[in-house]
C-alpha positions as CSV (number, residue, x, y, z in Angstrom):
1,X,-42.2,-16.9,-78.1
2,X,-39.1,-15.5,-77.0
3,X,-38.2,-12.7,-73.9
4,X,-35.7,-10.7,-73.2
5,X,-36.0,-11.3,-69.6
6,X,-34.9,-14.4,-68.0
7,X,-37.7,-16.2,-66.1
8,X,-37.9,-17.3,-62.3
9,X,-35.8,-20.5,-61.4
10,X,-34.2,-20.6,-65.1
11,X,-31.0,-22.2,-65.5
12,X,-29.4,-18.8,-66.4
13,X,-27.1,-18.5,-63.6
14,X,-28.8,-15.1,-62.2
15,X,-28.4,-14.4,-58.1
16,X,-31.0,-14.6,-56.0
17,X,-31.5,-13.9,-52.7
18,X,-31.3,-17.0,-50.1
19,X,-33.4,-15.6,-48.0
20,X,-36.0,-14.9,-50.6
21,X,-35.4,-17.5,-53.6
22,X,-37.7,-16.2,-55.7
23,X,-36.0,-12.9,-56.3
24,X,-33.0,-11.9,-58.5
25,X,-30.6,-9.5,-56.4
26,X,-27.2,-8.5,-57.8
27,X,-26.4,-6.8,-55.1
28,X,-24.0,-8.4,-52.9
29,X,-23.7,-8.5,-49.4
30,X,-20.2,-6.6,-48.1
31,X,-19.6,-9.1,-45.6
32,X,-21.0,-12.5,-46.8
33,X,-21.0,-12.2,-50.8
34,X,-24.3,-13.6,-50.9
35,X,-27.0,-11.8,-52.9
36,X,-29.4,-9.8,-51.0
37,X,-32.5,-8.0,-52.0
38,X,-34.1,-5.0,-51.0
39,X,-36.0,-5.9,-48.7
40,X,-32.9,-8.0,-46.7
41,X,-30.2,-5.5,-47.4
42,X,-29.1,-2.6,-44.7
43,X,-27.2,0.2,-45.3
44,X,-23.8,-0.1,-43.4
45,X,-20.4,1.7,-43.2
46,X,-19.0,0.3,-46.4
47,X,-21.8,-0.8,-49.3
48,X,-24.4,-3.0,-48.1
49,X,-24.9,-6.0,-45.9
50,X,-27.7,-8.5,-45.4
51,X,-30.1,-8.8,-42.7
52,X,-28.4,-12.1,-41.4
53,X,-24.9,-10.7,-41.3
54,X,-26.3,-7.3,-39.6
55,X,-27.9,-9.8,-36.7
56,X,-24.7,-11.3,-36.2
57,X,-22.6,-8.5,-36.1
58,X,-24.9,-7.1,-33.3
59,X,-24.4,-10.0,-31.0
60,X,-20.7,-9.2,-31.3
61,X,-20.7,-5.8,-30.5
62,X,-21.0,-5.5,-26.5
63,X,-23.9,-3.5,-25.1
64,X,-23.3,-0.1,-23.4
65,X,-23.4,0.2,-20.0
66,X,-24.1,2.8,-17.3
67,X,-21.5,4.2,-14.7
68,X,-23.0,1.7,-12.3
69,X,-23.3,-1.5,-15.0
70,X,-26.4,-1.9,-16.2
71,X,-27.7,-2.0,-19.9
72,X,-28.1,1.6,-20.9
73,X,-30.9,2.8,-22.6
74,X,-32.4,5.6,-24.4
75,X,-35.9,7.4,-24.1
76,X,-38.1,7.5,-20.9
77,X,-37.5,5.3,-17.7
78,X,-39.6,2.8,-18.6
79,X,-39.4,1.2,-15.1
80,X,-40.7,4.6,-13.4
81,X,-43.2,4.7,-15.9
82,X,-44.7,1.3,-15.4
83,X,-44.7,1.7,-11.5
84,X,-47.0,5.0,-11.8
85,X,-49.3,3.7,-13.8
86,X,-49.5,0.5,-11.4
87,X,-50.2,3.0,-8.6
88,X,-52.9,4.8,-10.9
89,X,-54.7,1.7,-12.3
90,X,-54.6,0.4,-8.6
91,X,-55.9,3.7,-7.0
92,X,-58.3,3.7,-9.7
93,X,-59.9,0.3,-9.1
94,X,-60.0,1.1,-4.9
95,X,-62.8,4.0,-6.4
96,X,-64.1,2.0,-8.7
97,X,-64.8,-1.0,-6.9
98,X,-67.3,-1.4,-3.6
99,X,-66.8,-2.3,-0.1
100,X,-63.0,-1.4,-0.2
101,X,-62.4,-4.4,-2.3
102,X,-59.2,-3.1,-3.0
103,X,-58.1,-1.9,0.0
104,X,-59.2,-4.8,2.6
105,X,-57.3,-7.4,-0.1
106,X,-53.9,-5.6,-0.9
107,X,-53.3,-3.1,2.4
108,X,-50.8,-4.1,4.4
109,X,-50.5,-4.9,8.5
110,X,-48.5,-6.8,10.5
111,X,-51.2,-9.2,11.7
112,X,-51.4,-10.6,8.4
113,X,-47.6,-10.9,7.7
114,X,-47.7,-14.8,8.0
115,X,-51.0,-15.8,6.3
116,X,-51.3,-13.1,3.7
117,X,-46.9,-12.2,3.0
118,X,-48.1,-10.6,-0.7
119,X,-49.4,-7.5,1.6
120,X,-45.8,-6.6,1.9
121,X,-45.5,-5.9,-1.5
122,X,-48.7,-5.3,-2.7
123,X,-49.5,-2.2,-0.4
124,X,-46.9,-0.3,-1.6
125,X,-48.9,0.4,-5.0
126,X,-52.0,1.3,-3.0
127,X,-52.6,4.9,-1.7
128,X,-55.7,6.1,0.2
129,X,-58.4,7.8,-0.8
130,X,-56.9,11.6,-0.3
131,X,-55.9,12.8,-4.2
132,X,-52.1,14.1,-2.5
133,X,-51.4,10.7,-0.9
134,X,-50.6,9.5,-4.5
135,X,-50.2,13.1,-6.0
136,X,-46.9,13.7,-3.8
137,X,-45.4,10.0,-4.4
138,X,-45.6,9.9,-8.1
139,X,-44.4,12.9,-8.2
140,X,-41.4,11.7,-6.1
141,X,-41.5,8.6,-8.2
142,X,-40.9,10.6,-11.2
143,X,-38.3,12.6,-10.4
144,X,-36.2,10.2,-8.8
145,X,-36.8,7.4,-11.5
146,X,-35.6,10.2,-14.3
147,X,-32.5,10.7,-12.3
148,X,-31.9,7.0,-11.2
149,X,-33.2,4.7,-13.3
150,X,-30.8,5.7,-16.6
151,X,-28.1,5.5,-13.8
152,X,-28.5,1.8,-12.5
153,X,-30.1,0.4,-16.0
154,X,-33.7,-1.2,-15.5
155,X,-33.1,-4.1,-13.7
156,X,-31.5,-2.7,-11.5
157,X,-33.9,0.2,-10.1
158,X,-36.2,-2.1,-9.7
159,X,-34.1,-4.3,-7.8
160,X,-33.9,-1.8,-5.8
161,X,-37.3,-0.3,-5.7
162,X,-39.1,-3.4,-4.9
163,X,-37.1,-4.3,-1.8
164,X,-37.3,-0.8,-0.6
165,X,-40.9,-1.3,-0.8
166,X,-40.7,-4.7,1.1
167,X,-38.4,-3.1,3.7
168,X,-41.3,-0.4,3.9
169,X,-43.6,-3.3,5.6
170,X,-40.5,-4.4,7.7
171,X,-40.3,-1.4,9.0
172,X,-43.9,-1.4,10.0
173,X,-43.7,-4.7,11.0
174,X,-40.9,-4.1,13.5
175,X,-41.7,-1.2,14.9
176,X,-45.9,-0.4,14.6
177,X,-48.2,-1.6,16.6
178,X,-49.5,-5.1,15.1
179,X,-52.5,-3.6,13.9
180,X,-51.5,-0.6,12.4
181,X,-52.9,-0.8,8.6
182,X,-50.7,0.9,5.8
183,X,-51.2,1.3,2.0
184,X,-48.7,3.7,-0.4
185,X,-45.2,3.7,-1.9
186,X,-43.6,6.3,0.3
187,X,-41.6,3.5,1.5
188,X,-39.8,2.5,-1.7
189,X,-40.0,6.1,-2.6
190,X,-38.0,6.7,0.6
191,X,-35.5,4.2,-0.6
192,X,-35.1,5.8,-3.7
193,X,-34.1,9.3,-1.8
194,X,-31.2,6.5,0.0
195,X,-30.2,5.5,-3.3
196,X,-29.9,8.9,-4.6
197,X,-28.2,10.1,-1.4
198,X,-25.5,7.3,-2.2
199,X,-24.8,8.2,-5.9
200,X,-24.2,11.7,-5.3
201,X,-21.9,10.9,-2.3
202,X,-20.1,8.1,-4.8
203,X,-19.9,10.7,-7.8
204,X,-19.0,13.8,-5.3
205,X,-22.0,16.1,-5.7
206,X,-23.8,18.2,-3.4
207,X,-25.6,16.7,-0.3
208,X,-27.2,19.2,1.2
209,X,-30.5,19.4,-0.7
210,X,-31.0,15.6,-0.5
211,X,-30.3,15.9,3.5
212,X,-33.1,18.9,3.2
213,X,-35.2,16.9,1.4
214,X,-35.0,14.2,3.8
215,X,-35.3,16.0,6.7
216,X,-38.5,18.1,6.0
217,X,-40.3,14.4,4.8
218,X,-39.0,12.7,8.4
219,X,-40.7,15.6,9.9
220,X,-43.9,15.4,8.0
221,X,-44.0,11.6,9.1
222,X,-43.8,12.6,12.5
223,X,-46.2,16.3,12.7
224,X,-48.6,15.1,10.2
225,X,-51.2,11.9,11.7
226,X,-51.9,8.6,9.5
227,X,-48.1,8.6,8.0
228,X,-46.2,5.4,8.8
229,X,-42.5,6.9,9.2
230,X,-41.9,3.4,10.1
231,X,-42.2,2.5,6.8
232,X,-39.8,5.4,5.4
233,X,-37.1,4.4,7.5
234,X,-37.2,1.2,6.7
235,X,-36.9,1.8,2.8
236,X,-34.4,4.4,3.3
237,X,-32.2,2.0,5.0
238,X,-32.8,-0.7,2.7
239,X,-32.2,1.6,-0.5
240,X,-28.8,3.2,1.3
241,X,-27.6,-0.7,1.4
242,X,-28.7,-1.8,-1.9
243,X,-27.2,1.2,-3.7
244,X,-24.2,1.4,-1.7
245,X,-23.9,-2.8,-2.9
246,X,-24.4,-1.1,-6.1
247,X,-22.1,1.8,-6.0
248,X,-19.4,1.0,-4.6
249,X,-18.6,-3.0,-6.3
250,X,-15.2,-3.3,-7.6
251,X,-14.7,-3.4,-10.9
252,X,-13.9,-7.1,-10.7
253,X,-16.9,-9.5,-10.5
254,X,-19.1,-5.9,-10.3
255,X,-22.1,-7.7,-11.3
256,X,-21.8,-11.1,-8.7
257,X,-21.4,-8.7,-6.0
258,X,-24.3,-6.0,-6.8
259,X,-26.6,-8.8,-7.2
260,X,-25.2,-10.3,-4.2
261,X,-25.7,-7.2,-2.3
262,X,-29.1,-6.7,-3.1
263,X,-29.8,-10.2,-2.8
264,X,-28.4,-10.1,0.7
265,X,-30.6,-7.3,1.5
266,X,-33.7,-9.4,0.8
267,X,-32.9,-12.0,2.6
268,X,-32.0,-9.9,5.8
269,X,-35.5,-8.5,5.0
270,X,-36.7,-12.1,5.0
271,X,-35.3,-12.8,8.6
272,X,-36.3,-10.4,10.5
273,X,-39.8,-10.9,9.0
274,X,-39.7,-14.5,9.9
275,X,-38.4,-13.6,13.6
276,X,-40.8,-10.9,14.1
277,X,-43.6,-13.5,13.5
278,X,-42.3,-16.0,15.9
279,X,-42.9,-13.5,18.5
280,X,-46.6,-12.6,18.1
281,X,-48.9,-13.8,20.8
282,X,-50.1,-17.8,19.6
283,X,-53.9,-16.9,19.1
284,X,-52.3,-14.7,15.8
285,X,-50.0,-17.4,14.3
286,X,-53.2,-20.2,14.6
């Protein structure tokens, strides 16, 4: 019996897709030539292309960047978002779980800097108990991440987010009384209102709301009780030097001397934890 139609794998010369063997495709790929079927063609500027030549072309084509270098992105700050829901899932579980589980593990105090370092970091995504502890961060959190975290790129913010936080517990750690206990991420928060205080200096806007800003939450650290303005100064200071690393690097080797920056910033974090520890009484370091 005879067809009109010429069967799979014949010998009658028809294209096929490499991708997928099995399929006849005469159309042809704008860039390559090869065949490509439906499913492996994309629509381009000219004609078609296939998948493979698409891929390739992508790697080619640099990514864009923000004012400051990093990969830019659209939709929501997917950094911000992550960090609230951190703070949530954490504040959550301190309800949810007895006997200040939560809390007794993850708070933070300077006692515990050299047998239990995590602390540092790991208080700054717990809040007590009180609904506006955590209310009045995120919200800070948010606003701040929408306007900074499209500006640095992802990797940056939280660059500098995290050692803002860590700075937070320096600043407790220097300055508190060894046993002073602290939980909540008004430290990194605080080095996020540094960072934003930086950018609109580098990019000539207005100052005096972020100076208001400032100034009414240094006040509440010292007029209300329980708020560790030990740990907002030290994450303002460490976001003002991480930014400014950030900012204000030439335009040659920008990315070396960012990182560097904010790498140096750690590290000074690093040593003055260590020294600080050398000087507590020898009953705490044994």
């Amino acid at each position: 019996m005879s067809s009109a139609f010429p069967a799979r794998g014949s010998a009658t010369g028809a294209p096929v897709c490499p991708r997928h063997p099995d399929r006849v495709s005469y159309v042809s790929c704008q860039r390559c030539g090869r065949p490509t079927c439906p499913d492996c063609q994309r629509s381009a500027a000219v004609g078609v292309q296939c998948v493979d030549c698409v891929r390739e072309s992508s790697k080619a084509v640099p990514s864009r960047r923000t004012i400051f270098g990093g990969v830019a992105r659209a939709g929501r700050p997917v950094v911000t978002i992550t960090m609230m829901a951190i703070c949530a899932v954490a504040f959550a579980l301190d309800w949810a779980i007895p006997k200040d589980f939560v809390f007794q593990n993850f708070a933070y105090a300077p006692f515990l800097t050299e047998t239990e370092p995590w602390r540092m970091v790991s208080s700054a995504f717990l809040h007590s108990k009180n609904i506006m502890h955590i209310a009045f961060n995120m919200y800070a959190l948010w606003i701040l991440g929408n306007a900074l975290e499209p500006a640095f790129g992802r990797a940056r913010f939280l660059a500098v987010y995290l050692v803002s936080a860590l700075a937070g517990s320096v600043g407790v750690l220097l300055i508190a009384p060894i046993d002073t206990v602290v939980v909540g991420a008004s430290g990194a928060v605080f080095g996020l209102f540094g960072a934003l205080f930086v950018v609109q200096k580098k990019r000539g806007g207005d100052l005096r709301q972020i100076i208001v800003l400032l100034l009414i939450n240094a006040a509440i650290g010292f007029i209300v009780p329980n708020i560790a303005w030990q740990a907002h100064l030290g994450g303002l200071i460490a976001g003002v030097l991480c930014t400014v690393a950030i900012a204000y690097a030439p335009a040659k080797n920008r990315v070396l001397v960012q990182w560097g920056g904010i790498a140096a910033v750690a590290a000074l974090l690093v040593v003055l934890t260590m020294y600080k520890v050398s000087t507590f009484p020898a009953f705490l370091l044994g």
